[in-house]
C-alpha beads as a LAMMPS data file, in Angstrom:
LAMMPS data file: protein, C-alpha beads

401 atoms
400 bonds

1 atom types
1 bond types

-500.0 500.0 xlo xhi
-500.0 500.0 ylo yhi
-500.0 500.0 zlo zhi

Masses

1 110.0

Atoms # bond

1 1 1 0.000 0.000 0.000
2 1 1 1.889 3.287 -1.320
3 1 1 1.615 5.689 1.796
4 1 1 -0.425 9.074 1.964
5 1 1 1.588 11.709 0.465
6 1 1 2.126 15.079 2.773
7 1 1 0.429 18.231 1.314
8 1 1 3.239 21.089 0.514
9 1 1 1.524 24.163 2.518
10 1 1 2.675 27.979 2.314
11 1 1 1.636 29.869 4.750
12 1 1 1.638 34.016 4.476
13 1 1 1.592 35.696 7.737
14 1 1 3.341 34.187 10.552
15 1 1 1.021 36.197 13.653
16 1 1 -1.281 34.046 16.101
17 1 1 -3.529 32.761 12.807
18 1 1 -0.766 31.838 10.750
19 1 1 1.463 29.732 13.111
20 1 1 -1.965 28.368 14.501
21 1 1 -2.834 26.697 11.226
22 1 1 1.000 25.616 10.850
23 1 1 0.406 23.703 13.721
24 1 1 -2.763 22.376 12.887
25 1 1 -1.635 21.140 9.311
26 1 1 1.967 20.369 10.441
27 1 1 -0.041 17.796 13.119
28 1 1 -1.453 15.857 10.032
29 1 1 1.713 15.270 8.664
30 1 1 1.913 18.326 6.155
31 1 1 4.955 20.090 5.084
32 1 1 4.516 23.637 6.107
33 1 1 6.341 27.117 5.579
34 1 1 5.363 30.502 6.884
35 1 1 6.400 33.665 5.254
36 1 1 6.955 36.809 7.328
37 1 1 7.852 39.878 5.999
38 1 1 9.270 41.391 9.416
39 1 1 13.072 40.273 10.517
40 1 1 11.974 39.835 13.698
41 1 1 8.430 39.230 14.525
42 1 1 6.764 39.895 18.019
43 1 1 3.352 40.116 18.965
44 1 1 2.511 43.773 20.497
45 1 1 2.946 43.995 24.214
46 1 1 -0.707 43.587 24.612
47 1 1 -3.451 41.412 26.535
48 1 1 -5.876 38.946 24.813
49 1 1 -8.741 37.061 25.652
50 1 1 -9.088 33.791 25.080
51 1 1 -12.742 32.445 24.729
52 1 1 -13.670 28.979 25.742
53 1 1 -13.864 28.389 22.269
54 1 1 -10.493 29.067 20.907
55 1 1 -8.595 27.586 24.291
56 1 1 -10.722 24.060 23.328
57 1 1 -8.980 24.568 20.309
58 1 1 -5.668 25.899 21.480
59 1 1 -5.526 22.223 23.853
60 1 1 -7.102 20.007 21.159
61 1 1 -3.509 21.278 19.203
62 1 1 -0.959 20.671 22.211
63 1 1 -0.851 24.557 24.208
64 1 1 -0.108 24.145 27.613
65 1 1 -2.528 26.581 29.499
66 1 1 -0.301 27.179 32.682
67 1 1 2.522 28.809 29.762
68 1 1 0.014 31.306 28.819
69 1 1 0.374 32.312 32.565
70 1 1 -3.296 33.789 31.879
71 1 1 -5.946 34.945 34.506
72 1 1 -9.389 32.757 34.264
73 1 1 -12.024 34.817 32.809
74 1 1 -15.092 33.940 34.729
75 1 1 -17.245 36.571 34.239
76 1 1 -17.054 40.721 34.403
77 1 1 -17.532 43.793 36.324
78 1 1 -18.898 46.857 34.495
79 1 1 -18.836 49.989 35.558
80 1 1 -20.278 53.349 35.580
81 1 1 -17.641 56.040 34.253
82 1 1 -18.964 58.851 36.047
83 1 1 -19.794 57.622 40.063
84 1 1 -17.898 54.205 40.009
85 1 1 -20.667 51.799 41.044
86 1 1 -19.684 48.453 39.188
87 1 1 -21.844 45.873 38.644
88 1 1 -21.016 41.867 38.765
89 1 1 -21.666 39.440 35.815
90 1 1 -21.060 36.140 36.002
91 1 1 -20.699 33.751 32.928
92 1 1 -21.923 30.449 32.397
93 1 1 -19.403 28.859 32.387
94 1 1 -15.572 29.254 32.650
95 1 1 -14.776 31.794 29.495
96 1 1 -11.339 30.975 29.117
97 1 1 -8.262 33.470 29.556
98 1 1 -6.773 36.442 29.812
99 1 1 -3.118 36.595 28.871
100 1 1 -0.454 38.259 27.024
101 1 1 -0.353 38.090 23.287
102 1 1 3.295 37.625 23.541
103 1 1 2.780 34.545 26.066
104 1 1 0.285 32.904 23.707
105 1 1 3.212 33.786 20.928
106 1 1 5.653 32.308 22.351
107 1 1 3.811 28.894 22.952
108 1 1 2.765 28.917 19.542
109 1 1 6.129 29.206 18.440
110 1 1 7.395 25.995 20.480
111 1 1 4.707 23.972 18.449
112 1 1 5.583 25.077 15.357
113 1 1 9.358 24.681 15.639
114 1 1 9.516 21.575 17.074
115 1 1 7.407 20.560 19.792
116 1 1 4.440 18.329 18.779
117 1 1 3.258 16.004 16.067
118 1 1 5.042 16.655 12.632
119 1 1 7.729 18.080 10.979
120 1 1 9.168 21.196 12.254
121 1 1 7.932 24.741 10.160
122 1 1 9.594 26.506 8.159
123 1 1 9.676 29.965 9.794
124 1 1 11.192 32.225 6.741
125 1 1 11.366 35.871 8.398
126 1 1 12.414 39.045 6.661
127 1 1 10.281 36.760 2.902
128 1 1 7.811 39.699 2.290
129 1 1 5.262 38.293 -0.547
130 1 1 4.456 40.147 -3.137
131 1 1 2.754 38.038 -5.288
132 1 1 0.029 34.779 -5.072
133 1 1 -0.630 32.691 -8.378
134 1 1 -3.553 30.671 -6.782
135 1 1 -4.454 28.651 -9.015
136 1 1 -0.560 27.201 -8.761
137 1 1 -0.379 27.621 -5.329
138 1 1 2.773 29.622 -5.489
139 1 1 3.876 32.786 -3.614
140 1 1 6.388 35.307 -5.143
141 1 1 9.075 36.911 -2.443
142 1 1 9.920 40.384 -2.861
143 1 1 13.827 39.115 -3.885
144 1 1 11.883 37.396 -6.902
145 1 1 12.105 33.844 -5.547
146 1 1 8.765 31.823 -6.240
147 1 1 7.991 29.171 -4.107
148 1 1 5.502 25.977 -5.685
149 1 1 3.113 24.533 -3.078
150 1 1 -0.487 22.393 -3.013
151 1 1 -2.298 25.230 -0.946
152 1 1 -1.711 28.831 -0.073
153 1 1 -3.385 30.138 2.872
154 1 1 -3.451 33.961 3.227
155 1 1 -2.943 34.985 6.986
156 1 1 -1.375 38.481 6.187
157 1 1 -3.658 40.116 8.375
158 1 1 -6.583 43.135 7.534
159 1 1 -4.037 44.863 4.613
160 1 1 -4.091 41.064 2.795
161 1 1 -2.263 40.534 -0.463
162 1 1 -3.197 37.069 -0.838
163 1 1 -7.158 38.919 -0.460
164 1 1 -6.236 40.623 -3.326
165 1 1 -5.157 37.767 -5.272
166 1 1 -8.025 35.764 -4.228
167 1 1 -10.539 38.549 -5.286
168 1 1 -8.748 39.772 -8.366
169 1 1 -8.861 43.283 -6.776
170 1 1 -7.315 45.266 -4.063
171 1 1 -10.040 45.189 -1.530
172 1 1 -9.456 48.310 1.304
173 1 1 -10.503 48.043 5.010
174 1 1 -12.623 51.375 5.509
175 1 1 -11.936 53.318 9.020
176 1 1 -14.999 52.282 11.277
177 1 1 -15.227 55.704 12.583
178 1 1 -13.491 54.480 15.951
179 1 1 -10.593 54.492 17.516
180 1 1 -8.665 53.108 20.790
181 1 1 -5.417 53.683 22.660
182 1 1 -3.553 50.312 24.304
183 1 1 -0.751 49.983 27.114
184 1 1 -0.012 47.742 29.122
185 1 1 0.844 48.516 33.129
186 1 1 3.478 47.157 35.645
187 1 1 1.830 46.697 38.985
188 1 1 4.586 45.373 41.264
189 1 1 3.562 48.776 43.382
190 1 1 -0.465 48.916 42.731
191 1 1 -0.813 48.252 46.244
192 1 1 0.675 51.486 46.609
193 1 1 -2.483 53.477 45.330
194 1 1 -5.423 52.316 46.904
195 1 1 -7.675 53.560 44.297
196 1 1 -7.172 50.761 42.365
197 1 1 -8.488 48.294 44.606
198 1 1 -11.451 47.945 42.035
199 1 1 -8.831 45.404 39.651
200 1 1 -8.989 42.709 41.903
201 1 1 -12.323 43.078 43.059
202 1 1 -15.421 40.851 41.911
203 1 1 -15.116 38.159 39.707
204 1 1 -11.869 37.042 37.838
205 1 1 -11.896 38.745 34.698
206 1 1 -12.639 41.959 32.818
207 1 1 -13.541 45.455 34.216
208 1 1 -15.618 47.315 31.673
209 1 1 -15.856 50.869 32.077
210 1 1 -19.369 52.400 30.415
211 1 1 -20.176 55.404 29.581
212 1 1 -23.963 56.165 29.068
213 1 1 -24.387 58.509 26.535
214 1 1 -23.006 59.449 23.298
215 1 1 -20.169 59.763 22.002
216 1 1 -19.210 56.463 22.144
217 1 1 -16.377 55.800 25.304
218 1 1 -15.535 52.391 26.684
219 1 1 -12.470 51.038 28.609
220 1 1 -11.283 47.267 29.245
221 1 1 -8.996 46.767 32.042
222 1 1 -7.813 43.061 33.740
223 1 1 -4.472 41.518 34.909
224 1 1 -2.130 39.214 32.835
225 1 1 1.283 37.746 33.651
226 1 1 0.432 36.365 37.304
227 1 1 -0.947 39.698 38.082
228 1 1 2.075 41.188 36.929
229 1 1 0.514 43.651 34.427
230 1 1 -2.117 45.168 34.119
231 1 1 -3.762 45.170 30.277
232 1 1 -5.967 48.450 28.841
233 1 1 -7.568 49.162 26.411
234 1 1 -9.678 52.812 25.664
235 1 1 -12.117 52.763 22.862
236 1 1 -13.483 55.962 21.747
237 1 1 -15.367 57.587 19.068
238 1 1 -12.808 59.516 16.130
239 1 1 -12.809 63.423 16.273
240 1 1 -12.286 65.428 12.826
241 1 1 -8.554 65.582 13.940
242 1 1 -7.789 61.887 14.230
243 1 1 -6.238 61.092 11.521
244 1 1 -3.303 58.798 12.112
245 1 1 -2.039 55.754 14.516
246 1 1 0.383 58.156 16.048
247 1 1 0.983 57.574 20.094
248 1 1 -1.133 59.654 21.725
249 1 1 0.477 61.382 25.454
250 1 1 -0.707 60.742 29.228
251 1 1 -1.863 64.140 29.330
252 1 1 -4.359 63.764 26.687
253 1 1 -5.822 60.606 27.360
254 1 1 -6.570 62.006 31.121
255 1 1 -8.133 65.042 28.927
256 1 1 -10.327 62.724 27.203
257 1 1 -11.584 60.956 30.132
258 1 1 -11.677 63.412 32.371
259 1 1 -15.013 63.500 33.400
260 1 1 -14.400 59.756 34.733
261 1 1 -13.903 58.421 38.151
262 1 1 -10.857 59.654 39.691
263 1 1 -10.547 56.569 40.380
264 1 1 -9.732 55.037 37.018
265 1 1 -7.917 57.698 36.000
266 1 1 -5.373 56.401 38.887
267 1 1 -4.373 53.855 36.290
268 1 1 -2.254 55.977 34.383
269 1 1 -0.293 56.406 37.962
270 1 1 1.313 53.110 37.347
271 1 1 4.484 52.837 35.317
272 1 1 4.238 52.075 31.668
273 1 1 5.089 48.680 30.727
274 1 1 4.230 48.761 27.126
275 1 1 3.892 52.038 25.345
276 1 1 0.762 53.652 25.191
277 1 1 -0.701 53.137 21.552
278 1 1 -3.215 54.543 19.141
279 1 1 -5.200 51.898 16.856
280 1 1 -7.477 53.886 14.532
281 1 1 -9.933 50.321 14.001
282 1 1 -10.962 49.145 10.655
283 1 1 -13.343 46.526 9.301
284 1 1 -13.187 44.289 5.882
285 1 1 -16.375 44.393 3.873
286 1 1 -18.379 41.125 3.829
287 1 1 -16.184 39.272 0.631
288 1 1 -18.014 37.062 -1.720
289 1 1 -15.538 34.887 -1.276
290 1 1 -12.363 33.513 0.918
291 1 1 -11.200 31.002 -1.326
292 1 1 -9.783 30.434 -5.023
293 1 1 -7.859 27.926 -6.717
294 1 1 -5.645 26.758 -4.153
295 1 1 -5.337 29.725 -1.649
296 1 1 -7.875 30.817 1.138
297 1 1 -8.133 33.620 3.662
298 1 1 -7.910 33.361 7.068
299 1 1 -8.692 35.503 9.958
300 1 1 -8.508 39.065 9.693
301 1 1 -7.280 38.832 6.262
302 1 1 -11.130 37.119 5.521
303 1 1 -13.037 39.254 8.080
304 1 1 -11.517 41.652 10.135
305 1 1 -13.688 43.673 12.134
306 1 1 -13.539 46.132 15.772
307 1 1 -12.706 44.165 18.793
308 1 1 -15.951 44.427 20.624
309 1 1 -16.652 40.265 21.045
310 1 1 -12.976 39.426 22.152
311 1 1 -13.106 36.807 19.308
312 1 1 -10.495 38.276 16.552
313 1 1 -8.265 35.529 17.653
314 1 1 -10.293 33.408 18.256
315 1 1 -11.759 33.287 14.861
316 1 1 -8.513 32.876 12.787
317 1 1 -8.136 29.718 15.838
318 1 1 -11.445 28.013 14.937
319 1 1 -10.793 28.643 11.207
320 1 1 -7.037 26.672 11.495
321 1 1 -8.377 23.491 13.137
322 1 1 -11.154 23.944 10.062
323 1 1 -8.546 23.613 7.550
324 1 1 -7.145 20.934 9.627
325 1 1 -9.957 18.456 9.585
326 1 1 -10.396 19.352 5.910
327 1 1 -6.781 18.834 5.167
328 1 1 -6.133 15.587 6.178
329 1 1 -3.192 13.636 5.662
330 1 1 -3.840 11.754 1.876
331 1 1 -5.815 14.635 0.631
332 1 1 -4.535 15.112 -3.175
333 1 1 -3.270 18.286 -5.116
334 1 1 -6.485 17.557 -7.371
335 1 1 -8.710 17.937 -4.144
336 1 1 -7.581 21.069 -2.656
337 1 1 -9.897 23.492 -4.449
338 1 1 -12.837 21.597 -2.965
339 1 1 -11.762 21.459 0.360
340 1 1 -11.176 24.892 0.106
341 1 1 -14.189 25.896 -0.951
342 1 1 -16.281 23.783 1.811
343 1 1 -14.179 25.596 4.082
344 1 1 -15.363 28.652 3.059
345 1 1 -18.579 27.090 3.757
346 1 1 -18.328 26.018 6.894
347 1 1 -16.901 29.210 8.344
348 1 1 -18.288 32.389 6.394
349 1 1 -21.589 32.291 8.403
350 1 1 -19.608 32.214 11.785
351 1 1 -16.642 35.030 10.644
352 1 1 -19.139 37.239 9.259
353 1 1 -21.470 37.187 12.631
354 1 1 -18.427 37.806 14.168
355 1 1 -17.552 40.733 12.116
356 1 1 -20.947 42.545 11.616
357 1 1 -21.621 41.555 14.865
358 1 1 -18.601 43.167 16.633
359 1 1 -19.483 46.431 15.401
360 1 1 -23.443 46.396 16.773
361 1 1 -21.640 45.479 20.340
362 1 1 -20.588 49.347 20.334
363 1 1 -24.138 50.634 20.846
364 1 1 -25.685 47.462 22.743
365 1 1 -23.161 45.039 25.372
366 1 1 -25.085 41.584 24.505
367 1 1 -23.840 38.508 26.798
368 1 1 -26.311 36.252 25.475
369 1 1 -24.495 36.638 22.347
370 1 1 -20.969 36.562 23.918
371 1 1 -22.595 33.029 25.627
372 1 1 -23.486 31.869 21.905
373 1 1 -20.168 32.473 20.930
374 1 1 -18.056 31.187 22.778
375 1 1 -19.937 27.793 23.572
376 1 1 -19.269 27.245 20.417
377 1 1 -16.687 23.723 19.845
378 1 1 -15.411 24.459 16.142
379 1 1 -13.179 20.939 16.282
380 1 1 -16.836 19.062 16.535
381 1 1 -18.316 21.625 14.141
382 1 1 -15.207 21.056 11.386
383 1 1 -15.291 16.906 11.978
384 1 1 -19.405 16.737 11.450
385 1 1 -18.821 18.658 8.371
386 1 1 -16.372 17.017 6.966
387 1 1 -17.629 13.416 7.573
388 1 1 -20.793 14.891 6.021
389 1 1 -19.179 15.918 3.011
390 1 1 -16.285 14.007 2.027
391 1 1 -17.021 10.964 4.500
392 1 1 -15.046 9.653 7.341
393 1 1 -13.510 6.499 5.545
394 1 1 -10.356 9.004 4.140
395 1 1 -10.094 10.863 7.680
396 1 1 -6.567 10.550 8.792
397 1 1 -4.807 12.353 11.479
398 1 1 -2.261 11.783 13.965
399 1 1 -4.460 13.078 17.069
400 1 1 -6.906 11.525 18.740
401 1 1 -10.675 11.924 18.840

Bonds

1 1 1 2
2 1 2 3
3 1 3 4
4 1 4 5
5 1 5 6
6 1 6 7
7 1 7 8
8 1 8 9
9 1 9 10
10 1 10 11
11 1 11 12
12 1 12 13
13 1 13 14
14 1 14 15
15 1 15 16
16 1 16 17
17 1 17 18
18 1 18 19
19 1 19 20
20 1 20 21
21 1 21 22
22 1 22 23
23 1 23 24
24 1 24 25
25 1 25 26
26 1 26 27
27 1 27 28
28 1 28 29
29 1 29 30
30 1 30 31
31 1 31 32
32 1 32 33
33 1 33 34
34 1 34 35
35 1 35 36
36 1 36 37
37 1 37 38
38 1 38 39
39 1 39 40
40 1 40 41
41 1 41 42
42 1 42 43
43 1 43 44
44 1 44 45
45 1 45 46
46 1 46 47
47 1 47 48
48 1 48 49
49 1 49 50
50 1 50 51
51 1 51 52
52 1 52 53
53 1 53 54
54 1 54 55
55 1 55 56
56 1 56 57
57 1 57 58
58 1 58 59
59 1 59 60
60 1 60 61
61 1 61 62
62 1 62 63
63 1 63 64
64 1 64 65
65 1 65 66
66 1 66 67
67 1 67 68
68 1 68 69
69 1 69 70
70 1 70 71
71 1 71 72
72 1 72 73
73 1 73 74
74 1 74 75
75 1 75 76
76 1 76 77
77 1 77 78
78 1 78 79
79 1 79 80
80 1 80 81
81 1 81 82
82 1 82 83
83 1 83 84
84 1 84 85
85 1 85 86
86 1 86 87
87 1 87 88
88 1 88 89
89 1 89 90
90 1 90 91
91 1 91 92
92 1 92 93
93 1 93 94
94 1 94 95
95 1 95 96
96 1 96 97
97 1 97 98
98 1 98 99
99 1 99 100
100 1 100 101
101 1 101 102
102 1 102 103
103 1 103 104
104 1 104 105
105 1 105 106
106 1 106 107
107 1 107 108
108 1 108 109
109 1 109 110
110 1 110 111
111 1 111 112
112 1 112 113
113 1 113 114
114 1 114 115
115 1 115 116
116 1 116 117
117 1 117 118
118 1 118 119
119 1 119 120
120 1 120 121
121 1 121 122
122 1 122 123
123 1 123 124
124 1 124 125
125 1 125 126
126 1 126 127
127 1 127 128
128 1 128 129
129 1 129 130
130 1 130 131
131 1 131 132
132 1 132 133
133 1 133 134
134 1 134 135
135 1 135 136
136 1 136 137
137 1 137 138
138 1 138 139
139 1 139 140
140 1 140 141
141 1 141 142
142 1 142 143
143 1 143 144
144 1 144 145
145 1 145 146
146 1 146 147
147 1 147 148
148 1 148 149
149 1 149 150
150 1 150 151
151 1 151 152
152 1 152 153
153 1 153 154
154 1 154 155
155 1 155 156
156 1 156 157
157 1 157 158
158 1 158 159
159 1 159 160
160 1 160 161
161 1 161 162
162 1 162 163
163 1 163 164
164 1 164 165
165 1 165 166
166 1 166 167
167 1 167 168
168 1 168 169
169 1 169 170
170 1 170 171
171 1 171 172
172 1 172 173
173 1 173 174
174 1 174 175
175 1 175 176
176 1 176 177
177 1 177 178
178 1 178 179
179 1 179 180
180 1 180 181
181 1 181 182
182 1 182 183
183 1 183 184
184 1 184 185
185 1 185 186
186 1 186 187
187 1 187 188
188 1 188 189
189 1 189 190
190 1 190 191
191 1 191 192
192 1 192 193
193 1 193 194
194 1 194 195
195 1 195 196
196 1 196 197
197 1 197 198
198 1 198 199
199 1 199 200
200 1 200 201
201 1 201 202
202 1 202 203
203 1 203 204
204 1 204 205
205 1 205 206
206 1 206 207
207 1 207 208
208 1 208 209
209 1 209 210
210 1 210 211
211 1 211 212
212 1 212 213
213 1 213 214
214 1 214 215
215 1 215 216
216 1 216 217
217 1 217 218
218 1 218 219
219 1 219 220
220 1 220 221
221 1 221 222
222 1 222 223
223 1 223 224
224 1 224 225
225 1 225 226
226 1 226 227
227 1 227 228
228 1 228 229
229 1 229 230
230 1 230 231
231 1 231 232
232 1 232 233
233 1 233 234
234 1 234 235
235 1 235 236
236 1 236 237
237 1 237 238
238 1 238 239
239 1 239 240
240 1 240 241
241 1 241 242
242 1 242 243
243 1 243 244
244 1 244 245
245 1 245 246
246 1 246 247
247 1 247 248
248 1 248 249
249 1 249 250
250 1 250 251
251 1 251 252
252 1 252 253
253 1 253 254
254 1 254 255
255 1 255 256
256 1 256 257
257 1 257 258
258 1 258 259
259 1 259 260
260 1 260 261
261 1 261 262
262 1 262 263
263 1 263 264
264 1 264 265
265 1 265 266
266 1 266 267
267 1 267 268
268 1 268 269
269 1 269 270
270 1 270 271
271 1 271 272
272 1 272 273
273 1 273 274
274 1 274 275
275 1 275 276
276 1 276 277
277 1 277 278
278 1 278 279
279 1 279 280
280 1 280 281
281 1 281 282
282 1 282 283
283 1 283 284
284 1 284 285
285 1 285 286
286 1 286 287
287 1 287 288
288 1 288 289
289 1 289 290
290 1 290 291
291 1 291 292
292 1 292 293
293 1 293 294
294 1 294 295
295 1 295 296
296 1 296 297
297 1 297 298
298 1 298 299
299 1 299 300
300 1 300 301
301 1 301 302
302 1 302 303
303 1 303 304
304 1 304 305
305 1 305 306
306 1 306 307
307 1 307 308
308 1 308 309
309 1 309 310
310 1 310 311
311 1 311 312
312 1 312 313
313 1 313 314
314 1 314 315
315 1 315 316
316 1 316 317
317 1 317 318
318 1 318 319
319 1 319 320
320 1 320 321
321 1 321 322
322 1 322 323
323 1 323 324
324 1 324 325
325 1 325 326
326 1 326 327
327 1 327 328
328 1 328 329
329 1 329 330
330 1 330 331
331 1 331 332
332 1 332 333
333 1 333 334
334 1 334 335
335 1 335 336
336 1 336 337
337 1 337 338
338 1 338 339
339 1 339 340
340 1 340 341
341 1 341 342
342 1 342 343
343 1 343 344
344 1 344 345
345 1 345 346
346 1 346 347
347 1 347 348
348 1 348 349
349 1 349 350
350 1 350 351
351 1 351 352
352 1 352 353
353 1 353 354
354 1 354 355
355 1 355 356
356 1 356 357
357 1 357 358
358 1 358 359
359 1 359 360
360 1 360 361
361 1 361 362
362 1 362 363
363 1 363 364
364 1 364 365
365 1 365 366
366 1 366 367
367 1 367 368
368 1 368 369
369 1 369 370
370 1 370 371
371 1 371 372
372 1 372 373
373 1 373 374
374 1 374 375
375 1 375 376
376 1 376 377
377 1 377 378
378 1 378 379
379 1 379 380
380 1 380 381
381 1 381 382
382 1 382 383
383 1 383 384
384 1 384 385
385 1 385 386
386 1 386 387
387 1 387 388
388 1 388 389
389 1 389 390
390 1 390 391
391 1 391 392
392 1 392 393
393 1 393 394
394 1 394 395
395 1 395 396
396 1 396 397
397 1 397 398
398 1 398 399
399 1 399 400
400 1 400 401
């Protein structure tokens, strides 16, 4: 019996999404490489949450949860800007964690490179693409080198290239109209400023600070690292005069949010861990399509969107154990564009609530949908459908059920 033959897989983008599907597809035996235009890629020194739905995910592919070093997310305080008074919500069930993206990163990275089922990726840093033939499966490098492969899959993030390809047109990300500003804390001395108290108070997990009435205003503060630091995030409605990602100063984020609690406010007290950045948010169109030939979008590239579920991540997560389940190992060169397609199917219902849906959370905080979402077990989802589709008797993989 003449063995299953690996599938050659080129990966563009090498942030959470791309090395997430390396793993996935390295696990069923694939040959994988991942090309990063950067020399030396980090993740920004920022938090992330981590729904129950993308940690099943993140397990079911061999991360270790106590190397995330991530708080449990159990549920969430929100507050009222203006006098304080917080109330508790409690979730449903555990909602997974709250860590660094850097932590998550670096796990990631010990998958890919060696740890695990497979054959170690390919990392290629400082390989920007700057071309994708997909019906060849081949990416061009910017020093002219082409590289031949049996599927392309375009995690280059909401400014895509392989989108392009895949569309035949350069499709643009439109500014949502909001903005928010991101630093990260050290709080070895917190205890110092009793104002703060309020972090650690409640439930474990995210403090939510409301404001009422319009314009639009909304903070996210919780601990990552052990406690360590101390993760936030400002969202806030554009003014005429916002028109770059430049760093904003201390002194005019306290003028913005002046009229808050003094008590918040006390946060910028605390010395900067991470510096303090602007992120003018944008969100990709609904696309007719994620797939051609032999290439396929992935995460933000497919569906980027405002932050407002906690599920950016997330999303590309689910989507690489998708292409996992419908990549397994034996699948031919001649059956990739099908595959592809039916994972477009199987996922452009899900990204696109996630993206339209993102946005309506800025006028309306929904947990019944946030409950929806993350209950959600995309490794069942992706084996149903592909048993469905292509039937179980060809479903190979080297991890268990």
């Amino acid at each position: 019996m003449v063995a299953a033959q690996p599938l050659r897989v080129s990966i563009v983008g090498a942030g959470i999404g791309g090395l997430t599907a390396a793993i996935a597809l390295k696990k069923n035996g694939h040959i994988i490489q991942v090309f990063e235009a950067t020399e030396d890629k980090q993740e920004i020194g920022a938090g992330l949450g981590l729904q129950t739905n993308a940690l099943r995910v993140l397990e079911h592919l061999g991360v270790r949860k106590e190397n995330l070093r991530g708080l449990d997310n159990d549920g969430s305080v929100m507050y009222d800007s203006c006098n304080g008074q917080g109330r508790t919500f409690s979730f449903s069930s555990n909602n997974g964690v709250l860590c660094h993206r850097s932590d998550l990163y670096e796990e990631l990275k010990r998958l890919a490179m060696g740890d695990g089922d497979g054959a170690p990726v390919k990392l290629r840093l400082g390989c920007k693409v700057v071309g994708c033939d997909t019906e060849k499966a081949a990416v061009t490098l910017e020093n002219g080198e082409v590289i031949e492969a049996d599927v392309v899959i375009g995690a280059d993030g909401i400014n895509s290239l392989v989108r392009a390809q895949i569309l035949g047109h350069v499709q643009e990300a439109p500014y949502s109209g909001w903005s928010c500003l991101r630093t990260v804390f050290d709080a070895a001395n917190m205890h110092e400023i009793p104002e703060l108290e309020w972090i650690n108070e409640g439930v474990s997990g995210v403090n939510a600070i409301l404001v009422k009435e319009t314009p639009f205003r909304r903070w996210i503060v919780y601990p990552i690292r052990d406690r360590s630091l101390i993760n936030t995030v400002t969202f806030y409605t554009d003014s005429p005069g916002d028109k770059t990602d430049c760093a904003p100063t201390k002194e005019e984020v306290l003028e913005r949010y002046k009229d808050f609690d003094p008590k918040f406010l006390r946060l910028f007290d605390l010395p900067v861990h991470s510096p303090l950045r602007r992120w003018r948010m944008r969100v990709v169109p609904q696309l007719p399509t994620w797939v051609a030939g032999r290439a396929a979008l992935l995460g933000d590239a497919a569906h980027g969107t405002v932050p407002m579920f906690a599920q950016g991540a997330g999303m590309a997560i689910e989507e690489a154990v998708a292409l996992q389940f419908l990549l397994p190992l034996g699948t031919k060169r001649e059956d990739v564009p099908a595959r592809l397609q039916a994972y477009f199917e199987l996922r452009k219902d899900r990204g696109e609530l996630i993206r339209q849906g993102s946005v309506d959370q800025i006028s309306k905080v929904d947990f019944t949908a946030h409950d929806q979402l993350r209950l959600y077990d995309a490794i069942e989802a992706s084996r149903a459908f592909y048993e469905e589709r292509f039937g179980s008797g060809s479903l190979r993989f080297r991890v268990s059920k």
